[in-house]
SEKOLDREN-702808 format. One record per residue (C-alpha): residue in three letters; x, y, z. Coordinates in steps of 0.2 Angstrom, whole numbers, plus 5000, padded with zeros to 4 digits. Example, Ala and Ser with C-alpha at 12.3 -4.5 7.8 and 13.67 -1.06 7.14 Angstrom:
% SEKOLDREN-702808
site rest ALA	c1 5062	c2 4978	c3 5039
site rest SER	c1 5068	c2 4995	c3 5036
This chain:
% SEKOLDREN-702808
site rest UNK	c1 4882	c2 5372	c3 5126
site rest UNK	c1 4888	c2 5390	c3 5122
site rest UNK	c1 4897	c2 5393	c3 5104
site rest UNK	c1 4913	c2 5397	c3 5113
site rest UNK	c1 4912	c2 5380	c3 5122
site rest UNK	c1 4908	c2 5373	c3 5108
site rest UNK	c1 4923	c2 5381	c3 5100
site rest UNK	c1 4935	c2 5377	c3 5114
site rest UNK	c1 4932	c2 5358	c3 5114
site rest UNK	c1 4933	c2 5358	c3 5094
site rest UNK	c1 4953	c2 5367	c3 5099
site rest UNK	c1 4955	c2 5355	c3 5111
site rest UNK	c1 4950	c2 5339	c3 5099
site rest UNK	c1 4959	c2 5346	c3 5084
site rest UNK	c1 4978	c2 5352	c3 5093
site rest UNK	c1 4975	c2 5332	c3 5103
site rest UNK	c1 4971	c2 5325	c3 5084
site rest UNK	c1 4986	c2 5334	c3 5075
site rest UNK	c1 4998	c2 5330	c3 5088
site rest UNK	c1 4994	c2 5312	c3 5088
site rest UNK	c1 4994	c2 5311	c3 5068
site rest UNK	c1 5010	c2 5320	c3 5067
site rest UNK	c1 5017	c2 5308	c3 5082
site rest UNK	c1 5012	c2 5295	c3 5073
site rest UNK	c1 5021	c2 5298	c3 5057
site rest UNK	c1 5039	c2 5302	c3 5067
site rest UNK	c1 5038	c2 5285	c3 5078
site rest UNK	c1 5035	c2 5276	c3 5061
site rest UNK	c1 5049	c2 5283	c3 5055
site rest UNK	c1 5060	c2 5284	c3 5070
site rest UNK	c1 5075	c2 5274	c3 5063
site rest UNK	c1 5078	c2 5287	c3 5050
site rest UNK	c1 5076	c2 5302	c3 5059
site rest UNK	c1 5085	c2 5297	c3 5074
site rest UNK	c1 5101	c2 5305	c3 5067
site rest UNK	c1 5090	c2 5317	c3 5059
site rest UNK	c1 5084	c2 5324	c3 5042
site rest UNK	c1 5089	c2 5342	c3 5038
site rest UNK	c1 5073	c2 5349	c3 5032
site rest UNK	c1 5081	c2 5368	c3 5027
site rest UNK	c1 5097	c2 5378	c3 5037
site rest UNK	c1 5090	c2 5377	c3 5052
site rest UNK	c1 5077	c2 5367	c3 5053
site rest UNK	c1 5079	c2 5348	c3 5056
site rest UNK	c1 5067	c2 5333	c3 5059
site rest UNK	c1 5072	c2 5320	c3 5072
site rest UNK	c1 5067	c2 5307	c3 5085
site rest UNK	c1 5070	c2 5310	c3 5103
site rest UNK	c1 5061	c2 5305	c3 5118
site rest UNK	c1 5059	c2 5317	c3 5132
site rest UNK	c1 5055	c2 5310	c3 5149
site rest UNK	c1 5054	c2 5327	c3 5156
site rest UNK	c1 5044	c2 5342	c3 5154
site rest UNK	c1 5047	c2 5358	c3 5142
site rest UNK	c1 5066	c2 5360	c3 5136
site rest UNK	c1 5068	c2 5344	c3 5147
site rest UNK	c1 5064	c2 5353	c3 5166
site rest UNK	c1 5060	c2 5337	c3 5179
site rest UNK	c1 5069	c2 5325	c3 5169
site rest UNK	c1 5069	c2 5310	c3 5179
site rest UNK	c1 5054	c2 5313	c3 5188
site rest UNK	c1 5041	c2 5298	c3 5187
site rest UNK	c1 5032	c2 5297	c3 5174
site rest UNK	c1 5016	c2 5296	c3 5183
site rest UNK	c1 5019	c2 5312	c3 5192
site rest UNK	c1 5020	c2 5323	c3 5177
site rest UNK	c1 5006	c2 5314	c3 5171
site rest UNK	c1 4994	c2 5317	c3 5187
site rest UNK	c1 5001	c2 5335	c3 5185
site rest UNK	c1 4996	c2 5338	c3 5167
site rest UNK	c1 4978	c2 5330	c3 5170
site rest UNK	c1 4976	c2 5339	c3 5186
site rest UNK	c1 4980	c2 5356	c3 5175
site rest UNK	c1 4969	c2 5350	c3 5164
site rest UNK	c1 4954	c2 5347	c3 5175
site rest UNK	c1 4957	c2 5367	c3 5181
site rest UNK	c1 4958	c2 5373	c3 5161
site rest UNK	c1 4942	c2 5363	c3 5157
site rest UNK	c1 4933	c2 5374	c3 5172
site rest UNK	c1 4941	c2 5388	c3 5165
site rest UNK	c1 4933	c2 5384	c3 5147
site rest UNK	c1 4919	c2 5380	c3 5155
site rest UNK	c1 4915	c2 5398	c3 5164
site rest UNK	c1 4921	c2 5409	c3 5149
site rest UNK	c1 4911	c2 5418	c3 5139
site rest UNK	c1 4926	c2 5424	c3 5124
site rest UNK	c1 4927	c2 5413	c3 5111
site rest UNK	c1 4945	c2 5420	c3 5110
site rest UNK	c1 4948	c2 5412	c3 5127
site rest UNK	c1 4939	c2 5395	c3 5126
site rest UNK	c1 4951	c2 5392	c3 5108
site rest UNK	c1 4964	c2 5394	c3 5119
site rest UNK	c1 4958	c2 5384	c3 5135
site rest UNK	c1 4956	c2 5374	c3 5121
site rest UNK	c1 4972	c2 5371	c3 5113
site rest UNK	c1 4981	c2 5371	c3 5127
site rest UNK	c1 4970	c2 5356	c3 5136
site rest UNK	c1 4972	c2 5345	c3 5117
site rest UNK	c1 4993	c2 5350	c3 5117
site rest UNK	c1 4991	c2 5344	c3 5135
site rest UNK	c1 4982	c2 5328	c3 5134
site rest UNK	c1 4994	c2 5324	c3 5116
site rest UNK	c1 5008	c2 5323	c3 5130
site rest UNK	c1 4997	c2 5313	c3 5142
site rest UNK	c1 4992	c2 5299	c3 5131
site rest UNK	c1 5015	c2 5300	c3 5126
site rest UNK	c1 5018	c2 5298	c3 5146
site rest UNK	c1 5007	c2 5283	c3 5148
site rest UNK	c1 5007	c2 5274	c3 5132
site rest UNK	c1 5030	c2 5276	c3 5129
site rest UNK	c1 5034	c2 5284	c3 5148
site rest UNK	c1 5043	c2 5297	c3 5139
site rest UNK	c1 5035	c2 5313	c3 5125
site rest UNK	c1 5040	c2 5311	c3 5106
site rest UNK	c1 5049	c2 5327	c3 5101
site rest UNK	c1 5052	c2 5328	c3 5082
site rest UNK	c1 5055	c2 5347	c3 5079
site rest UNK	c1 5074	c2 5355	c3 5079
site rest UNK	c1 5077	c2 5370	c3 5075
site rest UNK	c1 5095	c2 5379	c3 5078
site rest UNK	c1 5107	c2 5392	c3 5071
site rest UNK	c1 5126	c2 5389	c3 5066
site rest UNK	c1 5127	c2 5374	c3 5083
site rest UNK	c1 5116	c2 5381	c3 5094
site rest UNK	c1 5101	c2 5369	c3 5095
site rest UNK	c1 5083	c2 5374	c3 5102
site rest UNK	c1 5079	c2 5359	c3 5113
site rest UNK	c1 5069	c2 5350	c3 5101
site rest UNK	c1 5046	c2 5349	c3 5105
site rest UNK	c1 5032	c2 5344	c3 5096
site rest UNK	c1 5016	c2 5349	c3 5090
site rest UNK	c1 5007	c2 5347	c3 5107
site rest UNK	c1 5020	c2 5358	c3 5112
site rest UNK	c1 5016	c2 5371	c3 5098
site rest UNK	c1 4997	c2 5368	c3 5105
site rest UNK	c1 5001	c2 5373	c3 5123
site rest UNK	c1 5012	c2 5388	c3 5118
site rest UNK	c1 5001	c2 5395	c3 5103
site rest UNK	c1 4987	c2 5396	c3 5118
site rest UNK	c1 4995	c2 5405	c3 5132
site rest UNK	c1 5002	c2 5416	c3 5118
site rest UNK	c1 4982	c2 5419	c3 5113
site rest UNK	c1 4977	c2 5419	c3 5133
site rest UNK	c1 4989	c2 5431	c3 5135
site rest UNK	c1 4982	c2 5442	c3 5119
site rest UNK	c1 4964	c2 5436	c3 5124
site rest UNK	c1 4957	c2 5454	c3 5129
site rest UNK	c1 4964	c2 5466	c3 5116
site rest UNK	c1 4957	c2 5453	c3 5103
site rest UNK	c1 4939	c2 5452	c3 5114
site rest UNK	c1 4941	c2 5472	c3 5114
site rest UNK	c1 4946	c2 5472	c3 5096
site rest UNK	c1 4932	c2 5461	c3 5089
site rest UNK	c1 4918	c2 5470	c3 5102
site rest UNK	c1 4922	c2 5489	c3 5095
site rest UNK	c1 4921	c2 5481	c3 5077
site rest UNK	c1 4939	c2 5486	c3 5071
């Protein structure tokens, strides 16, 4: 196994493991941040279940769907790890496959995803998303940034 493999599937793990932990802790505690906990201005946690997709696109669909879907996407960004040489990319594979499979395990084991993270200004709320979430977004955000940082770290600057 290559180092950036090695590297993706250690992304992958770790983005599955925080989201889990972090799930975890919030269902615990679901009865006292159901109406919320006001962390700092603009910044709340909270206990929602999200039967839907990001910012709640497909609500209502089956829950099975989105979960084939997300698996089937999966499959894919595990080929993709798999045939890339750039470290930078295989992270990012990486923590896009763990936010992913986070969600999965949500959709099978609650038919729904926990979100827990609000954030607003004045009474405008960001729809509210989790660490999986985080996971996904923070790795097309490095996929997307993938070639100047292979360029970047190949010239040595």
């Amino acid at each position: 196994m290559k180092q950036s493999h090695f590297q993706g599937f250690i992304a992958a793990g770790t983005a599955f493991l925080v989201d889990q932990v972090t799930k975890a802790i919030v269902v615990a505690n679901a009865a006292d941040l159901s109406a919320g906990i006001p962390v700092f201005p603009g910044f709340n946690l909270i206990y929602l279940r999200n039967d839907g997709v990001t910012f709640g696109l497909l609500s209502g669909a089956p829950w099975w769907s989105l979960t084939v879907l997300a698996l089937a996407v999966c499959g894919w960004l595990t080929v993709m790890l798999v045939r890339t040489a750039s470290p930078v990319e295989a992270i990012a594979y990486g923590a896009i496959i763990g936010g992913a499979l986070g969600n999965v395990l949500d959709r099978i084991r609650f038919r729904g995803v926990t979100d827990f993270l609000d954030f607003y200004a004045g009474s405008t709320h960001w729809p509210a998303f989790n660490m999986a979430d985080v996971f996904v977004v923070g790795g097309v955000g490095l996929l997307l940034i993938a070639p100047w940082l292979s360029a970047k770290f190949q010239n040595g600057t």
